[in-house]
C-alpha positions in Angstrom: 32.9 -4.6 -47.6 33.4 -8.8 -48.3 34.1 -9.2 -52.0 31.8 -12.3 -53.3 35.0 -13.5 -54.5 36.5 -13.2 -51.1 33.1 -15.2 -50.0 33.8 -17.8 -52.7 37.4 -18.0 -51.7 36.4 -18.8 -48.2 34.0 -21.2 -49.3 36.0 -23.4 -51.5 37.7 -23.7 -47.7 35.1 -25.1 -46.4 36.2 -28.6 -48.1 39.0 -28.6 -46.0 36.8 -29.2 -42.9 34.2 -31.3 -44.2 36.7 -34.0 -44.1 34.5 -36.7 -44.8 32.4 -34.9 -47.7 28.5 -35.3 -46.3 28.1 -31.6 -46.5 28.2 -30.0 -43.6 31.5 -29.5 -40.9 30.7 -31.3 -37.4 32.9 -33.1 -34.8 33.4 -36.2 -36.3 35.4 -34.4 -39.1 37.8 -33.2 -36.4 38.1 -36.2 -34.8 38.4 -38.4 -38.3 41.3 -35.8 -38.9 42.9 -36.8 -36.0 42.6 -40.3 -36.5 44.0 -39.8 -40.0 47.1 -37.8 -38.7 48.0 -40.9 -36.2 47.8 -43.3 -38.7 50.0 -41.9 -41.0 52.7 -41.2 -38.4 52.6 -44.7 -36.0 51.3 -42.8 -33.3 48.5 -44.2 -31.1 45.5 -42.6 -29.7 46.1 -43.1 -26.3 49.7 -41.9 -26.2 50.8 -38.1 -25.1 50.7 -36.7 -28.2 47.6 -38.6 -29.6 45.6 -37.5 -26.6 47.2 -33.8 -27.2 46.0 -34.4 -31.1 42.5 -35.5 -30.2 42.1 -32.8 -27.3 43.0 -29.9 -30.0 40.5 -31.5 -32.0 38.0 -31.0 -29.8 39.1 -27.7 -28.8 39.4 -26.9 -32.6 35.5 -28.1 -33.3 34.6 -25.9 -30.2 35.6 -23.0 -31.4 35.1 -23.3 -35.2 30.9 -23.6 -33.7 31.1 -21.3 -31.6 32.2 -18.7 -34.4 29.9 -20.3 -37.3 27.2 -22.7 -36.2 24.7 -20.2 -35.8 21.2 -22.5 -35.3 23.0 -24.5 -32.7 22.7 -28.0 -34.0 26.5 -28.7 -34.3 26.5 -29.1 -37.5 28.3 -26.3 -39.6 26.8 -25.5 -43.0 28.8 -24.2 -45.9 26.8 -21.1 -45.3 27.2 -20.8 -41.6 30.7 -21.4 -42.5 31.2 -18.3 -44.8 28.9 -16.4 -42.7 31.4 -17.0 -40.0 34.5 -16.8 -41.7 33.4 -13.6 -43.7 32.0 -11.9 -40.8 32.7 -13.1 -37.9 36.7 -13.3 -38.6 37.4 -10.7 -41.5 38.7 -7.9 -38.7 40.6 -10.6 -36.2 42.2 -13.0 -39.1 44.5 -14.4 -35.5 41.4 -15.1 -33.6 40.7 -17.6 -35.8 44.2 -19.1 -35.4 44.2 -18.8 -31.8 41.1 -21.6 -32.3 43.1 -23.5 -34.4 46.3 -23.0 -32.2 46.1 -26.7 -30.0 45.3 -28.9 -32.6 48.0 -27.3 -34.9 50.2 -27.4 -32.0 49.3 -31.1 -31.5 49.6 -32.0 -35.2 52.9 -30.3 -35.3 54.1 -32.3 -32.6 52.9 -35.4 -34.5 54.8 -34.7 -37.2 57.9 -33.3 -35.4 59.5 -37.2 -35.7 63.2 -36.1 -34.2 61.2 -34.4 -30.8 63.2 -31.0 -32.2 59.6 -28.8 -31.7 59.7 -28.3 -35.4 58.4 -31.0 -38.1 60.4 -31.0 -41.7 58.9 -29.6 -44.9 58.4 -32.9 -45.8 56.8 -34.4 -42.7 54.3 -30.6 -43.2 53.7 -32.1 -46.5 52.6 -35.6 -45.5 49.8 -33.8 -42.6 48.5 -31.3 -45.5 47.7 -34.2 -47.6 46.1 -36.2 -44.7 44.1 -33.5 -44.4 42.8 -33.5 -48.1 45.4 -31.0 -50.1 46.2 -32.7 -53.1 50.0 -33.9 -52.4 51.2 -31.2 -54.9 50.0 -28.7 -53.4 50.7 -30.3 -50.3 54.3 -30.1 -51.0 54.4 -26.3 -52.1 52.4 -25.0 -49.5 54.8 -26.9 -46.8 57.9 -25.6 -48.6 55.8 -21.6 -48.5 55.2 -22.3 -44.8 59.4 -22.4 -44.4 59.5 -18.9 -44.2 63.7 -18.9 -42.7 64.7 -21.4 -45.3 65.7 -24.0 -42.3 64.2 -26.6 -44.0 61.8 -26.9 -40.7 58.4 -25.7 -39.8 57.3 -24.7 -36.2 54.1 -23.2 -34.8 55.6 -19.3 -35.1 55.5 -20.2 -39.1 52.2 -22.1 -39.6 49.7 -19.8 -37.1 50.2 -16.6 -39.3 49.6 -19.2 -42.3 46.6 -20.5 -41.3 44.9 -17.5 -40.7 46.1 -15.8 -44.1 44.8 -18.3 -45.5 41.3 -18.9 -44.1 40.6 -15.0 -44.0 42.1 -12.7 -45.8 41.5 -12.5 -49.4 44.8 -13.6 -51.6 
C-alpha cells in the first residue's frame, strides 16, 4: 500500500513539470523546457541537438499523458499526476524513465559541451536549475548523480536517478 507521505512526496514533484506554474502539466511545459535548456547553452532550435531536445520533449509529454492524463484533455492535473505516479508507476519505477529516456538523452547531449557523451557536474547543475531546482540543490543533486566520482555524468547515471526519484519513496 502507497503511504500518503509517499503521495505527498510525489506531489510536491509535480512542480517540476508544471514548468510555467498555471496548475496543471501539458505540452507547452515540455516544450518551454526545452526552449529554456537551449538558451542557456547557445544552442539553437533548429540544430541536431535542438531538434533531438524538442523531439524528447514531445516524446517525454506523450508518455507522461499517456500514464496520467486520465479524462483525456491533455492537460495533467496534480491529481492525475499522483494518481499516475502512485499507481500507475509504484511497481515499474524504470518504465517511467524509459519515458523520460529521449529527452534526458537529448538534454544530456545539450549539456555534454566537449561532445565526450557525458556533461560535467557542473554543466548537470546548470540544466537542473533550468528546470526549476533551486541552484543549491541544483548543485548537490548533480554532484549525487556522479556516482564513479569522474566528475562526469552520462545517461547510465541519471536514468536510475530519475526514476528513484519520481517513484520510490526516499
Amino acid at each position: 500500500m502507497v503511504s500518503s507521505e509517499n503521495e505527498r512526496r510525489i506531489a510536491a514533484r509535480f512542480a517540476t513539470f508544471d514548468q510555467d506554474g498555471n496548475g496543471y502539466i501539458d505540452r507547452e511545459d515540455f516544450s518551454g523546457a526545452a526552449k529554456a535548456l537551449l538558451a542557456e547553452f547557445g544552442i539553437t532550435a533548429r540544430s541536431d541537438k535542438g531538434q533531438a531536445l524538442y523531439g524528447g520533449a514531445e516524446a517525454f509529454w506523450q508518455g507522461m499523458a499517456g500514464i496520467a492524463d486520465r479524462d483525456g484533455d491533455q492537460r495533467i492535473t496534480r491529481e492525475e499526476f499522483v494518481t499516475g505516479a502512485v499507481k500507475r508507476l509504484r511497481d515499474n519505477p524504470d518504465r517511467f524513465a524509459e519515458i523520460a529516456r529521449p529527452f534526458l538523452h537529448a538534454a544530456l547531449d545539450v549539456a555534454d559541451t566537449d561532445g565526450d557523451g557525458a556533461a560535467t557536474v557542473e554543466d548537470a547543475a546548470r540544466v537542473l536549475t533550468v528546470l526549476g531546482v533551486p541552484e543549491d540543490v541544483a548543485r548537490s543533486a548533480a554532484a549525487a548523480l556522479d556516482t564513479d566520482g569522474d566528475g562526469r555524468i552520462g545517461e547510465a547515471e541519471v536514468l536510475p536517478a530519475f526514476a528513484r526519484y519520481f517513484t520510490v519513496p526516499e
